[in-house]
N, C-alpha and C positions, 0 to 999 in steps of 0.2 A: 504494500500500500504506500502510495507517496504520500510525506510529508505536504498538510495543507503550508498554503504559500499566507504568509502573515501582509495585512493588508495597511494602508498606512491608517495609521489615527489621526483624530483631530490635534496631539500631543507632536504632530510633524513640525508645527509653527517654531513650536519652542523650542525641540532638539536642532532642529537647525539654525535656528538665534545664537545657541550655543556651541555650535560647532562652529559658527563663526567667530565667534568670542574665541574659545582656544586656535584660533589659527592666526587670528588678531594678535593674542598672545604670546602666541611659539614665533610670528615672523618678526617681533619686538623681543624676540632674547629671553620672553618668562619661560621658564622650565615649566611646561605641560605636556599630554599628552599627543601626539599626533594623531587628528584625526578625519580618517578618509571617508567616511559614512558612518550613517547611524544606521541601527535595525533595535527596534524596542520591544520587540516580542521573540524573538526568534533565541537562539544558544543552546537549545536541547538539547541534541545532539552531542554537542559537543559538553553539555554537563554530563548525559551520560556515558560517554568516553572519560570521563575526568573520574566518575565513579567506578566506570569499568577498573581502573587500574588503583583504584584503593585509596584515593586522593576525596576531603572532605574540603572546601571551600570555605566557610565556617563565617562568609561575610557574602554569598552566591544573592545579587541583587543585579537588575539592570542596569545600574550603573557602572557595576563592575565587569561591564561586557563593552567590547569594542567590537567594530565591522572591519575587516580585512579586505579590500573589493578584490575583484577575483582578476588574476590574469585577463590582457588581452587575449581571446582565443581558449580560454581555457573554458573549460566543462565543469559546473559544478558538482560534485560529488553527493550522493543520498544524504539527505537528510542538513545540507547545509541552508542558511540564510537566502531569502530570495524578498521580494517587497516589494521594488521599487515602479510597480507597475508596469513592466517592461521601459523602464527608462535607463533603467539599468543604476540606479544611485544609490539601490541600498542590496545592493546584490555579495556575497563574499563571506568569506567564513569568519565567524564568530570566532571573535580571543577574549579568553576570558582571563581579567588583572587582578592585580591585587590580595596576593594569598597569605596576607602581613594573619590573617587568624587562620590558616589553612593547618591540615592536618593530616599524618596517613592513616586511614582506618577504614575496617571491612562492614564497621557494624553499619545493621538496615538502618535503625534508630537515626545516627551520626548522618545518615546519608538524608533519611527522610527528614530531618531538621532541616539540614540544607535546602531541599526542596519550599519546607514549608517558608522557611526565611524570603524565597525567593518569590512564590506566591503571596506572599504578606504586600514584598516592596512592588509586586506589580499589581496587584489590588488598589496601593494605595499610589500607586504614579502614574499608574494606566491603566483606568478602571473604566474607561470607554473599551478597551479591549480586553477587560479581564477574562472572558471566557476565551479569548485565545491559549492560555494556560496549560487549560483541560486538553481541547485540542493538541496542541505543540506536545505535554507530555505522555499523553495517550499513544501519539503516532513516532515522534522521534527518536524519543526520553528511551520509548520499549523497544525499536529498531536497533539502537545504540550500546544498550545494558540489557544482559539476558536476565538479572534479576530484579528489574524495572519491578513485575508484578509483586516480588514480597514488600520492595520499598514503597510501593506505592500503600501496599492494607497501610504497611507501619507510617505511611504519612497520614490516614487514615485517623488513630490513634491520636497523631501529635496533634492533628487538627481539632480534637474533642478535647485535647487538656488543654488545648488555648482558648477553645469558646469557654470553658469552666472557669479558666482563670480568669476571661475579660467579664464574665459575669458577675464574678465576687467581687471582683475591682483589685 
């Protein structure tokens, strides 16, 4: 089954304000990130490969995702970043930064936090697209990681002791 293609959001205005802004930046000498595109929904993939090999993120938000655009001529590979409505701007593989709280471990738990962390921060930065989520890890997440389905009951779990907690306060 192919990955669905993640669609742009109303959220396009602003990431590209700011992808301005860091290039503005970086060509004035500030030490920032370089950045060649944005994709705000997409990284599965490549989180599931990140879990495949035993690696926890321990910080896995969209923010901590960059767009890589793809070679001239090149062919994207299953399950990578696509968007940009055939214009080709947000097309490229997903890199994922920032592993300052990362960790190596096999546990579901360890992993399904990650996941839940990551649903949390695109619920609340991209909630015109939040059910892309479900989609994106439904179709990638489980193409990527063959133990996609245990991680997934156990994000299950994680997601019930966070509605308990936000309800007691």
């Amino acid at each position: 089954m192919a990955s669905p293609r993640p669609r742009r959001t109303p959220d396009a205005p602003r990431i590209l304000a700011e992808a301005r802004v860091l290039a503005r930046c970086r060509r004035a000498g500030v030490p920032v990130p370089a950045v060649y595109a944005v994709d705000e929904a997409a990284g599965w993939s490549a989180v599931g490969r990140m879990h495949g090999v035993g690696v926890v993120h321990g910080d896995l938000t969209t923010s901590n995702m960059m767009l890589r655009p793809w070679e001239k001529g090149r062919e994207p590979a299953n399950g990578h970043a696509g968007g940009g409505g055939g214009d080709g701007l947000l097309d490229g593989d997903i890199v994922i930064i920032d592993f300052g709280l990362a960790s190596q471990s096999t546990s579901d738990e360890d992993r399904a936090v990650d996941l839940y962390v990551l649903e949390r921060a695109f619920a609340s930065t991209h909630s015109r697209a939040e059910g892309l989520f479900t989609a994106m890890l439904e179709s990638s997440y489980k193409e990527t990681f063959k133990q996609a389905p245990v991680v997934l009951k156990k994000l299950e779990e994680v997601r019930m002791r966070g509605r308990k907690r936000s309800m007691i306060g």
